[in-house]
N, C-alpha and C positions, 0 to 999 in steps of 0.2 A: 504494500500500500504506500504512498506516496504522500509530500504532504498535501497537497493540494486535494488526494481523497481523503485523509486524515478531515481536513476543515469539510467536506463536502459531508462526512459522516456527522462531525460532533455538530455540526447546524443542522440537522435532521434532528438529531435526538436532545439537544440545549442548544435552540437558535440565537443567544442573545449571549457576543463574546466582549470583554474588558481584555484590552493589549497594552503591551509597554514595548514602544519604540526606541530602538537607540541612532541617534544620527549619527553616519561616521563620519560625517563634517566637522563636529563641532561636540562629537561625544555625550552631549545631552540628550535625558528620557524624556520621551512623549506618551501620553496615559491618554488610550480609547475607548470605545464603543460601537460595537457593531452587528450589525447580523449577517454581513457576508465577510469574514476576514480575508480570505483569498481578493475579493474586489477590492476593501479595505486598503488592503498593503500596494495594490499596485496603483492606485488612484494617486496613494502617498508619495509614492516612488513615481510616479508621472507629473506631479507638480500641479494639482488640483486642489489640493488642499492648503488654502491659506499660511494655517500655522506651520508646517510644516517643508512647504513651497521652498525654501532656502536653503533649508537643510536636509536636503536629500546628499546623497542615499541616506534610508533607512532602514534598519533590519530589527525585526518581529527577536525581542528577549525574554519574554512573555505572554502567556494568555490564559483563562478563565474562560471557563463556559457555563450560562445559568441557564434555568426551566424560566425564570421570570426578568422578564424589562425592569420593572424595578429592583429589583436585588443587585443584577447590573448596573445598573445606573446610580445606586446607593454605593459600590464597590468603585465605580470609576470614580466616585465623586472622594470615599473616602482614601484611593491614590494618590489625591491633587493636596492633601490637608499635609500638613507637617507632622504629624505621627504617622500617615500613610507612607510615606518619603521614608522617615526611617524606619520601616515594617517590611516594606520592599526592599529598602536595601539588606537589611539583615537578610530574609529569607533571601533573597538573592546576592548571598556574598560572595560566592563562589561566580557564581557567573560573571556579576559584576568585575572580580577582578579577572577574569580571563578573559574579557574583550576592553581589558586595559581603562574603565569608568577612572575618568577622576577623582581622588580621593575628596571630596568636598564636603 
């Protein structure tokens, strides 16, 4: 299976994904929402997406997949908070340091 069936499965079965982007521009996360991540990431990577738009490339370091829109939507939002920030980065310590995150 492939990732692109990977996403084509888990939105079948939890259509509603929270992503964390990393730009390798400028090495900073981007925290999302969506229900198609595969369109998602290449929308991102095409320069459609305002916030985003300058800082491509971007490569998918995370994702979540929920049965409800708001539980999403409560999870992206609690990403963007300042104990979200460092909750992600603990559980993502590892990763973070192996695509080289600034320490900040």
């Amino acid at each position: 299976m492939n990732i692109h069936q990977v996403f084509l499965f888990l939105s079948m079965v939890l259509p509603y994904c929270v992503y964390v982007l990393q730009s390798e521009k400028d090495f900073l996360l981007y925290h999302g929402f969506t229900t198609n991540l595969d369109k998602r990431l290449k929308d991102h990577n095409a320069g459609k997406t305002i916030s985003t738009s300058k800082r491509r490339p971007l490569k998918l370091i995370y994702c979540e997949y929920f049965l409800s829109k708001e539980d999403a939507m409560r999870r992206e939002s609690y990403f963007k908070t300042t104990q979200g920030k460092r909750m992600l980065k603990l559980m993502l310590r590892y990763t973070l340091k192996k695509i080289d995150y600034p320490n900040r």
